[in-house]
Gaussian input, Z-matrix of N, CA and C with variables (Angstrom, degrees):
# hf/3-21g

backbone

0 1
 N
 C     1     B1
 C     2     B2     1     A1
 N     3     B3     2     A2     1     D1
 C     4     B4     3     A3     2     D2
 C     5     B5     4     A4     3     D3
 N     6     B6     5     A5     4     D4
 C     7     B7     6     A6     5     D5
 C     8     B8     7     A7     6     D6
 N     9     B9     8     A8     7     D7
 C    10    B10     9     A9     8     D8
 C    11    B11    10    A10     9     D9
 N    12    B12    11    A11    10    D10
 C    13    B13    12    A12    11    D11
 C    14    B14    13    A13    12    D12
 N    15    B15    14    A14    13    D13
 C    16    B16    15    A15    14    D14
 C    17    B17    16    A16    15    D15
 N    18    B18    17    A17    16    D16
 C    19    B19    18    A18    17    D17
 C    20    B20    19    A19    18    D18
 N    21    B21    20    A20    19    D19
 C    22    B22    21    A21    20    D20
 C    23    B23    22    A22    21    D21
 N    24    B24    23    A23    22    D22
 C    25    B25    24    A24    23    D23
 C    26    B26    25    A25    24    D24
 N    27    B27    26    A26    25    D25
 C    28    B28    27    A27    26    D26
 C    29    B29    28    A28    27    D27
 N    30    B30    29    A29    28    D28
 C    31    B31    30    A30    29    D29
 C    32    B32    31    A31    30    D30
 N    33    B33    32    A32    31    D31
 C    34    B34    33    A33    32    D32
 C    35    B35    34    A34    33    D33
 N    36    B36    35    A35    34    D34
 C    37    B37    36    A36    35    D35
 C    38    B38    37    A37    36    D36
 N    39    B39    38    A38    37    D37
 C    40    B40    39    A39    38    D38
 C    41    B41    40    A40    39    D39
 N    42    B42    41    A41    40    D40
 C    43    B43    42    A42    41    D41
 C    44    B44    43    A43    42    D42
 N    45    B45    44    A44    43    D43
 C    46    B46    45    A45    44    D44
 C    47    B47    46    A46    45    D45
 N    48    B48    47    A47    46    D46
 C    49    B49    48    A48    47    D47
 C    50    B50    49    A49    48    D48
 N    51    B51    50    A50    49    D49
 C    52    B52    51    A51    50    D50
 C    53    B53    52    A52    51    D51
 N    54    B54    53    A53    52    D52
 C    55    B55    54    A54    53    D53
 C    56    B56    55    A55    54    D54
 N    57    B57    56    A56    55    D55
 C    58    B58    57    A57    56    D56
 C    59    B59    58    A58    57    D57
 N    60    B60    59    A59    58    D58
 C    61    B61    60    A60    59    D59
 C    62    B62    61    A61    60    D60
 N    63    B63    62    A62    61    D61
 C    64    B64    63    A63    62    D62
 C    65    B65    64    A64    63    D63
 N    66    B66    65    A65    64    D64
 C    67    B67    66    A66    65    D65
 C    68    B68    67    A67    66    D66
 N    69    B69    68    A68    67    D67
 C    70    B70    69    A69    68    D68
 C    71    B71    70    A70    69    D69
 N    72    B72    71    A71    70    D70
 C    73    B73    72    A72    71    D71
 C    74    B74    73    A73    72    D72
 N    75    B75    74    A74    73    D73
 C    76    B76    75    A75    74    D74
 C    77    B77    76    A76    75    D75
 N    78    B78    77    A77    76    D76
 C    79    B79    78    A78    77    D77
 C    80    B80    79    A79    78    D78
 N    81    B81    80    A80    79    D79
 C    82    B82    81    A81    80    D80
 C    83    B83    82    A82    81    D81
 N    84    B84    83    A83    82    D82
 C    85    B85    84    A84    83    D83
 C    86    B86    85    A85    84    D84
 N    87    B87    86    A86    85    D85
 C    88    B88    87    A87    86    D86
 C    89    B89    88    A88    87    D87
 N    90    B90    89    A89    88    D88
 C    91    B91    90    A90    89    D89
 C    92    B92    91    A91    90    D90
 N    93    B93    92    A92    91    D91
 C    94    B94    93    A93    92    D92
 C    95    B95    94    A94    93    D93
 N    96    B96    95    A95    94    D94
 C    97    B97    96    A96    95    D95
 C    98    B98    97    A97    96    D96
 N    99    B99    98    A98    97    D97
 C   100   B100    99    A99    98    D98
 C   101   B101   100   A100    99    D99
 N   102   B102   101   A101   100   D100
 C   103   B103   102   A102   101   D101
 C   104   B104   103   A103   102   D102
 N   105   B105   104   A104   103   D103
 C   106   B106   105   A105   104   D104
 C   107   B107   106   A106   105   D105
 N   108   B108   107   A107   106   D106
 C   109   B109   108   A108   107   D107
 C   110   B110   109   A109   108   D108
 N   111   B111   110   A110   109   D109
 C   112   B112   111   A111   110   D110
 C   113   B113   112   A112   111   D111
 N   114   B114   113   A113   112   D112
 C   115   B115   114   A114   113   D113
 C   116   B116   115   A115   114   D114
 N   117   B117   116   A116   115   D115
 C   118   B118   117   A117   116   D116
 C   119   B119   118   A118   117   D117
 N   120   B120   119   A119   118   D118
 C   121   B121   120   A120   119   D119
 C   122   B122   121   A121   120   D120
 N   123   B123   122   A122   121   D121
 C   124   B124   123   A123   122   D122
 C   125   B125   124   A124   123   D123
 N   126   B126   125   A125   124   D124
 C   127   B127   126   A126   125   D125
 C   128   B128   127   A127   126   D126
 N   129   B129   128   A128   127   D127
 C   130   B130   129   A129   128   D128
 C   131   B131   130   A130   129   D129
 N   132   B132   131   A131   130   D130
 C   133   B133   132   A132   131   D131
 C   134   B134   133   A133   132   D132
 N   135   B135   134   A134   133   D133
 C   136   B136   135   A135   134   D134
 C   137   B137   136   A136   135   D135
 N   138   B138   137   A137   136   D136
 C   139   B139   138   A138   137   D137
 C   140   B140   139   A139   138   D138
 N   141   B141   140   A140   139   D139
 C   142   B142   141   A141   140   D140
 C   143   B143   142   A142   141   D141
 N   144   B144   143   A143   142   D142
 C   145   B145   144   A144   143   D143
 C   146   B146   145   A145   144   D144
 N   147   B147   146   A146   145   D145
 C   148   B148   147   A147   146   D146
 C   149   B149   148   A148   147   D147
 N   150   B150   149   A149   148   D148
 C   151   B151   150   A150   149   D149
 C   152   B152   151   A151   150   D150
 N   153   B153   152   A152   151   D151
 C   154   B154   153   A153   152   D152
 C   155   B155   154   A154   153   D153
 N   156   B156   155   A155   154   D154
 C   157   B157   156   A156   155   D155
 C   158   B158   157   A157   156   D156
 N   159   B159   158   A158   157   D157
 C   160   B160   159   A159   158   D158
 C   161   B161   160   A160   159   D159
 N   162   B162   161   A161   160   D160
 C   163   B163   162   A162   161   D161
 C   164   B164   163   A163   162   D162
 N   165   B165   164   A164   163   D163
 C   166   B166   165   A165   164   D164
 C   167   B167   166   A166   165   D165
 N   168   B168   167   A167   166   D166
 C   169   B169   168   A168   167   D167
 C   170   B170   169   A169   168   D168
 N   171   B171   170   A170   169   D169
 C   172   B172   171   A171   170   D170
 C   173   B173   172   A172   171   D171
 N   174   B174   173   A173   172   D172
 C   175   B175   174   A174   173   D173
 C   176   B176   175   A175   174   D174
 N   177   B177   176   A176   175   D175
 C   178   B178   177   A177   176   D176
 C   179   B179   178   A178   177   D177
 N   180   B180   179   A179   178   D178
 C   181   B181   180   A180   179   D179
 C   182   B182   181   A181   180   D180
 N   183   B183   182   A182   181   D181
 C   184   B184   183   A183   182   D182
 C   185   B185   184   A184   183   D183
 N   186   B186   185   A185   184   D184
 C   187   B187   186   A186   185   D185
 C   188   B188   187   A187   186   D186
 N   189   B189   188   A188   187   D187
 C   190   B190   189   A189   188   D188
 C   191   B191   190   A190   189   D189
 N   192   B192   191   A191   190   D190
 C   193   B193   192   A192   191   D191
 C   194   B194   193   A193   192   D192
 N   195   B195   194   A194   193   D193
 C   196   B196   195   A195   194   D194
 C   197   B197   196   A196   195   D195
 N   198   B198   197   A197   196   D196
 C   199   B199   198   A198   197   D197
 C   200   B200   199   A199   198   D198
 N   201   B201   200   A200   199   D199
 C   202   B202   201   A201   200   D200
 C   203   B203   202   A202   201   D201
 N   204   B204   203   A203   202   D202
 C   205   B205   204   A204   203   D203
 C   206   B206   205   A205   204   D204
 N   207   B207   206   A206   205   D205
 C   208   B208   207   A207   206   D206
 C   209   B209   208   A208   207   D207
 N   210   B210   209   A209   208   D208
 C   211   B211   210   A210   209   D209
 C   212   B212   211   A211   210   D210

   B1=1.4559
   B2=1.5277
   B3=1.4761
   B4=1.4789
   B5=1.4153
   B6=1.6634
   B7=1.7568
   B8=2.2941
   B9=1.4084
   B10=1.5008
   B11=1.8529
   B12=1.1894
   B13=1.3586
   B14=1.8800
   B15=1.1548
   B16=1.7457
   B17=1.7792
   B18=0.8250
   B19=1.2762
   B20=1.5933
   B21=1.3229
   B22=1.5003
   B23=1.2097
   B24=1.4790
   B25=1.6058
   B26=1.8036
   B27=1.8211
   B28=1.7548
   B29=1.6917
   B30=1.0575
   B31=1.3291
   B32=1.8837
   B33=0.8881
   B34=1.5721
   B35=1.0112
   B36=1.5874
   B37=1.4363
   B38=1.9070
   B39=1.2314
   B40=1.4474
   B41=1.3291
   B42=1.4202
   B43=1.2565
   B44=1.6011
   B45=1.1043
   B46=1.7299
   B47=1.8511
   B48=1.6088
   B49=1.2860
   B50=1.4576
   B51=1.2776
   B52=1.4858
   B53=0.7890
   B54=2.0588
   B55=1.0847
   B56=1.9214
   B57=1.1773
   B58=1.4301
   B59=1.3341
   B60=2.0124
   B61=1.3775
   B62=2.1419
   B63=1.2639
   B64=1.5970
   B65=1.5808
   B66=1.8496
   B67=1.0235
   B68=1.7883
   B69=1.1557
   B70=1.8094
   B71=1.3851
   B72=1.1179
   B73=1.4890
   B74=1.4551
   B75=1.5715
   B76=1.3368
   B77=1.5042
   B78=1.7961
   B79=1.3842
   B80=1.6634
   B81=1.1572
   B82=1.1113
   B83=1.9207
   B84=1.1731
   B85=1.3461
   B86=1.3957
   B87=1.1378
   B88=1.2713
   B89=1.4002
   B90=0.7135
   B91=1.5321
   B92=1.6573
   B93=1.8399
   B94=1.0649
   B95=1.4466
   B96=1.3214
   B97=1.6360
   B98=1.9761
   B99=1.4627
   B100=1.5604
   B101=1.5877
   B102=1.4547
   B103=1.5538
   B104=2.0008
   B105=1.2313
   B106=1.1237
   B107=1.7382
   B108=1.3689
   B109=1.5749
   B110=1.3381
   B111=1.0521
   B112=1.3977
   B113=1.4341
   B114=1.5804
   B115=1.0643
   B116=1.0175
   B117=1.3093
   B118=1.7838
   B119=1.9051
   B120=1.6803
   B121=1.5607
   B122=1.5133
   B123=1.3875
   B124=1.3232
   B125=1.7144
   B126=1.1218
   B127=1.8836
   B128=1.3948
   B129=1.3510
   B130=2.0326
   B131=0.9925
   B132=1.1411
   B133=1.5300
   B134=1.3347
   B135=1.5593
   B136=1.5161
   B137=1.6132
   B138=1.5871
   B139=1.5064
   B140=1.6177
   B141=1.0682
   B142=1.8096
   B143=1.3122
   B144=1.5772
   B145=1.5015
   B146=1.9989
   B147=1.2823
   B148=1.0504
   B149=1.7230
   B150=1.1616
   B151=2.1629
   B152=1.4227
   B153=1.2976
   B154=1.7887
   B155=1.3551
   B156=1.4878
   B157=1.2208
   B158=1.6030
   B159=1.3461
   B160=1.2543
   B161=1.6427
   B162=1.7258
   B163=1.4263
   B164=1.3428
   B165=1.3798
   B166=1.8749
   B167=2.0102
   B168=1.3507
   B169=1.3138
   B170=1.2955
   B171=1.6785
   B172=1.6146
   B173=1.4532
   B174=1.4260
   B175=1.3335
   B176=1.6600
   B177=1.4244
   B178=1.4379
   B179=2.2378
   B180=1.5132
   B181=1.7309
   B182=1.7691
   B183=0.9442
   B184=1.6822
   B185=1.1559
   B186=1.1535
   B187=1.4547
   B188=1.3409
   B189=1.1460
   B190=1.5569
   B191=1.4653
   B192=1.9818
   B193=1.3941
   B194=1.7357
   B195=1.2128
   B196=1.5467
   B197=1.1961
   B198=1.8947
   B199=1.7724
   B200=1.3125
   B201=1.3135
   B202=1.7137
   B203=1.4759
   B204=1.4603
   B205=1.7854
   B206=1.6795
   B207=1.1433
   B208=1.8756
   B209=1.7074
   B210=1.3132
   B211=1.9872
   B212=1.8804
   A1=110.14
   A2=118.19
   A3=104.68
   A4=116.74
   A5=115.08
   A6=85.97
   A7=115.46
   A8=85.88
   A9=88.29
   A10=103.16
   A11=119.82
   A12=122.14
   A13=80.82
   A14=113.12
   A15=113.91
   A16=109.19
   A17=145.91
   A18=147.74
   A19=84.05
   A20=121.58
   A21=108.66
   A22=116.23
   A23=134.08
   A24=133.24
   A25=89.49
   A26=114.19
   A27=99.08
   A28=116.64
   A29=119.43
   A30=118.00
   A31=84.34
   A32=125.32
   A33=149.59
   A34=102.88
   A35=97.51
   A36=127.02
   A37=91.74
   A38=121.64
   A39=108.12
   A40=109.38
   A41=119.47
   A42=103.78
   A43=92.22
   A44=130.12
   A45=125.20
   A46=97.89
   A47=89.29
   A48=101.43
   A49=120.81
   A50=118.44
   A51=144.74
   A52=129.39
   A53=113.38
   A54=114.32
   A55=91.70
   A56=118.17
   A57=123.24
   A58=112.01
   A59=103.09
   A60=98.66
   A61=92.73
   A62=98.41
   A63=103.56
   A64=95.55
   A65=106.20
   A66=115.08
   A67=106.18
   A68=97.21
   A69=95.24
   A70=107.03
   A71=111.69
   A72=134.85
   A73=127.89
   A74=95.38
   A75=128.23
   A76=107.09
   A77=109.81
   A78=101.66
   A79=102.39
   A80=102.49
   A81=126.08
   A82=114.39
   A83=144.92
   A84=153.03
   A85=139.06
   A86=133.75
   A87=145.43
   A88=107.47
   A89=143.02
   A90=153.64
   A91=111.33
   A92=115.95
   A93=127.48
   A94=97.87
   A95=151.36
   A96=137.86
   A97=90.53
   A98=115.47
   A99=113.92
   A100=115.30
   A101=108.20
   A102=129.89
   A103=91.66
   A104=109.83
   A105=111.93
   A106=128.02
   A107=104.51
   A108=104.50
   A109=116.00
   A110=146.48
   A111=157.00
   A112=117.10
   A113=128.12
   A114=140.48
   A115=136.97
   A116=133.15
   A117=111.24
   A118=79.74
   A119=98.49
   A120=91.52
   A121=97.63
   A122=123.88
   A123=127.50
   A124=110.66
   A125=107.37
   A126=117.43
   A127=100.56
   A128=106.30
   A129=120.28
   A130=112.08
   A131=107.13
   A132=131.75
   A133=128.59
   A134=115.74
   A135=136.75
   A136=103.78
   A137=114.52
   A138=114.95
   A139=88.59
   A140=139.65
   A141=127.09
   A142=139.85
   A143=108.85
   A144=129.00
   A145=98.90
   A146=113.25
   A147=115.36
   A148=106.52
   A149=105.77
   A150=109.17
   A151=108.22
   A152=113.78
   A153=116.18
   A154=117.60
   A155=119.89
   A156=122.76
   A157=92.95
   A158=133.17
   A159=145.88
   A160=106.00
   A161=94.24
   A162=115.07
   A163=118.50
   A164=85.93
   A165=108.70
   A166=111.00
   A167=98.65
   A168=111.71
   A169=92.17
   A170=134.62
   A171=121.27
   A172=106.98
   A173=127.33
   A174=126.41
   A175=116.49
   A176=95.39
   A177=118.82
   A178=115.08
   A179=81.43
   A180=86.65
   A181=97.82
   A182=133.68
   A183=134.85
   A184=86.37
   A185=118.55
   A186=141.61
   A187=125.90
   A188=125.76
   A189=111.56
   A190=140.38
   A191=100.33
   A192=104.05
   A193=102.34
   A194=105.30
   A195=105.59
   A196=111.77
   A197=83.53
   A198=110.08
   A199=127.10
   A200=112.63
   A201=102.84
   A202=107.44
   A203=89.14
   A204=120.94
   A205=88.29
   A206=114.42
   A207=109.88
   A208=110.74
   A209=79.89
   A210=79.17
   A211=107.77
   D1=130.95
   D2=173.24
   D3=-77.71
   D4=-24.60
   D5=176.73
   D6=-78.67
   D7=4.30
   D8=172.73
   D9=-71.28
   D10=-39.62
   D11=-131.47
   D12=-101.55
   D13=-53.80
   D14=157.44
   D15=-36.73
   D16=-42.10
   D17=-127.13
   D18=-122.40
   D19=-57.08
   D20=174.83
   D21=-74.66
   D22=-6.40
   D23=-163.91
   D24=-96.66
   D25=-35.10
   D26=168.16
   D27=-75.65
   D28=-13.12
   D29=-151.84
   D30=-85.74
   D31=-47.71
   D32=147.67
   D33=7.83
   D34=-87.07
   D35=-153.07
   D36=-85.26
   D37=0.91
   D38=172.74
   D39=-88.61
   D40=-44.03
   D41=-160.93
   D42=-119.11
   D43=38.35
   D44=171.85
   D45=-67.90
   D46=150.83
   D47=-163.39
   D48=101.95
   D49=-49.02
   D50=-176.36
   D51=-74.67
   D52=-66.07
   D53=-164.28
   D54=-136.71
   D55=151.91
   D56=163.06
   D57=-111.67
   D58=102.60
   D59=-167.62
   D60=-105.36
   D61=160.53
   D62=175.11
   D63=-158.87
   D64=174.77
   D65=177.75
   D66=-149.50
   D67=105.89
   D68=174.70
   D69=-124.18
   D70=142.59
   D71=-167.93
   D72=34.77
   D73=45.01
   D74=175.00
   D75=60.65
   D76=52.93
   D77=154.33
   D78=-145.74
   D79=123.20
   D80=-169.15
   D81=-57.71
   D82=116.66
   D83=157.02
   D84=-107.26
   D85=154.31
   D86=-152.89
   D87=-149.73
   D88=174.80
   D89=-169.11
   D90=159.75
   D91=125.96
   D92=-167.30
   D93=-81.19
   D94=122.13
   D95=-133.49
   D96=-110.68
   D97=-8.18
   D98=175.44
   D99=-68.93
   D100=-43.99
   D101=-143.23
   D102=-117.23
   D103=-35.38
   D104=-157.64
   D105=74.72
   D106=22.28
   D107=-174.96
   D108=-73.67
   D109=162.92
   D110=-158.99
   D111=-134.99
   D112=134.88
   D113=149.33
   D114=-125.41
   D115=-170.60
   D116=-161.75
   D117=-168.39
   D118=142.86
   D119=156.98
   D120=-149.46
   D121=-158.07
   D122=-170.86
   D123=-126.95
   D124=-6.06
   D125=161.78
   D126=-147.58
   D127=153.25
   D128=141.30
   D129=1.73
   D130=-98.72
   D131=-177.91
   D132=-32.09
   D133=-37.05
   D134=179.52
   D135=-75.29
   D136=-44.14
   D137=-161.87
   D138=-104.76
   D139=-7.74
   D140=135.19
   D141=-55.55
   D142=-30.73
   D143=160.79
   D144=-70.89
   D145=-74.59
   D146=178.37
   D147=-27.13
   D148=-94.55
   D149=171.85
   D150=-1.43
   D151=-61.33
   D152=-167.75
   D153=-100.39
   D154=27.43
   D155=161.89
   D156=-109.14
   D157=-67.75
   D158=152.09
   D159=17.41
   D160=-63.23
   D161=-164.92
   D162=-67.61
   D163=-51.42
   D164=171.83
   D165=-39.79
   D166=-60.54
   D167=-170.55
   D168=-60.62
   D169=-64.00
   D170=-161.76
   D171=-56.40
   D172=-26.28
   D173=178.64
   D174=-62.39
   D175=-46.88
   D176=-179.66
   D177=-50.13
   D178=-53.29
   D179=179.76
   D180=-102.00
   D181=69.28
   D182=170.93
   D183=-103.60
   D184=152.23
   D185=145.10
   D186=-46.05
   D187=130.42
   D188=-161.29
   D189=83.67
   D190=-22.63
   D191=-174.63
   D192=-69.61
   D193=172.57
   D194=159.03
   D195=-102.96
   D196=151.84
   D197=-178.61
   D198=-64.02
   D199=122.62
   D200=-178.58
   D201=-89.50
   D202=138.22
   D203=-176.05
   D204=-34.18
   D205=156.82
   D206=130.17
   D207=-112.14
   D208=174.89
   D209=-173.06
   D210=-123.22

């Protein structure tokens, strides 16, 4: 599909540097390119959600970030 192949050429170009995302035999992967961790989803969309939760969390436990309150 070309808006598949568009859609992975931004997803790409979003997080290059970061993440090494690919897709062979229609299963989609990611890999954090520091740690080498791995993910896997079953569409785009799933291993794009996946990426920015991923992200969220490394942001979340960085060194330096600040601590969130609890309530």
């Amino acid at each position: 599909m070309e808006d598949e192949a568009l859609a992975l050429a931004r997803l790409k170009g979003r997080w290059d540097g970061v993440y090494s995302i690919t897709c062979l035999d229609g299963v989609w992967s990611a890999y954090y390119i520091r740690t080498g961790e791995e993910f896997s989803a079953r569409s785009l969309s799933y291993l794009r959600t996946k990426i920015r939760r991923d992200w969220a969390r490394r942001l979340e436990n960085a060194p330096g970030s600040p601590e969130r309150m609890s309530t």
